[in-house]
C-alpha positions as a Markdown table, in Angstrom:
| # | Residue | x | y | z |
|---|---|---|---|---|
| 1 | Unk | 167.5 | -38.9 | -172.5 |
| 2 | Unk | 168.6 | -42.3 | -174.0 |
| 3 | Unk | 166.4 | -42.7 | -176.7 |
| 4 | Unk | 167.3 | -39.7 | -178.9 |
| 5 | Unk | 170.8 | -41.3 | -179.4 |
| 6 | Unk | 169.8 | -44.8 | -179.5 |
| 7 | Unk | 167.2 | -43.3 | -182.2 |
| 8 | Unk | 170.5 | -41.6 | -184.7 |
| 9 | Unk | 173.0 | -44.6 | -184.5 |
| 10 | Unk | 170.1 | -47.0 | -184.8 |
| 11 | Unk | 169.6 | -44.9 | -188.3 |
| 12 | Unk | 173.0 | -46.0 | -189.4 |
| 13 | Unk | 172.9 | -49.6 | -187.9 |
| 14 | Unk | 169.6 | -50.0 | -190.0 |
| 15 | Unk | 170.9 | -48.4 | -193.0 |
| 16 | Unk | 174.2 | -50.8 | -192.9 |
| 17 | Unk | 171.9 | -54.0 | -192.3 |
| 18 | Unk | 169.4 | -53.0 | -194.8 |
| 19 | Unk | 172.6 | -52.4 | -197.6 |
| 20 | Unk | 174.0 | -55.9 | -196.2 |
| 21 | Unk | 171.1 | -57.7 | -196.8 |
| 22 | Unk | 170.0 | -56.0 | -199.9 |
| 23 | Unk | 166.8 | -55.7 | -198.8 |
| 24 | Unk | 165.0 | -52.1 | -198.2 |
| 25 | Unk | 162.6 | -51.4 | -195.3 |
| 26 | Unk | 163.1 | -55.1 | -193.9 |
| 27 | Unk | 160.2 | -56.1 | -191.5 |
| 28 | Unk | 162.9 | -58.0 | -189.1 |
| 29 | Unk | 164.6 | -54.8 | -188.4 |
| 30 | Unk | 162.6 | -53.4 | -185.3 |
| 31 | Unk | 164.6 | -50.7 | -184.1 |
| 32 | Unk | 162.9 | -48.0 | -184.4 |
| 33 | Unk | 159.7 | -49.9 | -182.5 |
| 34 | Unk | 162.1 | -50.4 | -179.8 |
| 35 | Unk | 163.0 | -46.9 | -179.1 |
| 36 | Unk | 159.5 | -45.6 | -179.8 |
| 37 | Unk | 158.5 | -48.4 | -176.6 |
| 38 | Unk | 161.5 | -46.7 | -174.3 |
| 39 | Unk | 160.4 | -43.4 | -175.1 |
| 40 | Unk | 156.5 | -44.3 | -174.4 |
| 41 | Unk | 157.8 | -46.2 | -171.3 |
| 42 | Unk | 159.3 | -43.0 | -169.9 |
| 43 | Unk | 156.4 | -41.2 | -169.4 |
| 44 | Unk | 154.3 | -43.8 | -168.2 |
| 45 | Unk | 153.6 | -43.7 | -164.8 |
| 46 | Unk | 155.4 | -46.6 | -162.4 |
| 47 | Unk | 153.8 | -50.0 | -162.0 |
| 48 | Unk | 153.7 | -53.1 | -164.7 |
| 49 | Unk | 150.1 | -52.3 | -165.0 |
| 50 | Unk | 150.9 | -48.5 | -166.4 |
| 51 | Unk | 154.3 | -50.8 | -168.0 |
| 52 | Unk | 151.5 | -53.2 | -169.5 |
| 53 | Unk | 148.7 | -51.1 | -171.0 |
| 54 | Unk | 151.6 | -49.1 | -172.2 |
| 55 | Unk | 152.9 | -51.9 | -174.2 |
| 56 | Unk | 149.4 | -53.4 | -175.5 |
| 57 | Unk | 148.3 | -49.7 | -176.8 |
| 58 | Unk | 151.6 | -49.6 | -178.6 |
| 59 | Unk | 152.0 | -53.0 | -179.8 |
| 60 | Unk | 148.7 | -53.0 | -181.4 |
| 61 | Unk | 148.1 | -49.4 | -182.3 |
| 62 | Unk | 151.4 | -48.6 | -184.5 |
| 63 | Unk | 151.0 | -49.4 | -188.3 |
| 64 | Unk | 153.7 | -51.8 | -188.7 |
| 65 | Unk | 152.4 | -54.3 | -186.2 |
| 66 | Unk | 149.3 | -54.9 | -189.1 |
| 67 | Unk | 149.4 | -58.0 | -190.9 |
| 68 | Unk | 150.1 | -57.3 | -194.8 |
| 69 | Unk | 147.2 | -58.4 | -197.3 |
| 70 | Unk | 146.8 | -61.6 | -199.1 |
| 71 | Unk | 148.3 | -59.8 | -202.1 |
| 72 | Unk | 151.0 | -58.5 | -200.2 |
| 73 | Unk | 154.6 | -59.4 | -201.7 |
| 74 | Unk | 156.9 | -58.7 | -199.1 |
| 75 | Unk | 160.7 | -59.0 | -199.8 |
| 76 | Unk | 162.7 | -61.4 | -197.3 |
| 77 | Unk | 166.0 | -61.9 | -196.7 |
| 78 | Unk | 165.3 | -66.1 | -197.0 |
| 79 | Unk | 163.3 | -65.8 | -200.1 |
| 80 | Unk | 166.1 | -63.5 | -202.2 |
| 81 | Unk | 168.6 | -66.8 | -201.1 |
């Protein structure tokens, strides 16, 4: 299966962005939301319908798709320049 090796070098592509940007847990890097959607993709049944209500009960069930608080002081890239 695809996704467990895409899921182990995406761990060191994240880790080397992360230490390049100086920024830990950075909300641009996405890759582990991306293999999480292959791997829920291959065992959903054929058809963009199955594809769709796949994708809509991911997208807004996983935790990191919430919007932070008011108070939230999220570290960006941008605002460290």
């Amino acid at each position: 299966m695809l996704c467990v090796p895409l899921f182990f070098i995406g761990i060191w592509i994240c880790n080397e962005t992360e230490r390049d940007l100086g920024v830990h847990d950075y909300g641009g890097i996405v890759w582990d939301e991306i293999v999480a959607m292959m791997l829920v993709l291959a065992f959903t049944p054929d058809g963009w319908l199955w594809w769709l209500a796949a994708f809509l009960l991911f997208r807004f069930s996983t935790p990191s798709n919430r919007r932070p608080s008011a108070g939230s002081t999220a570290a960006s890239p941008a605002a460290s320049a």
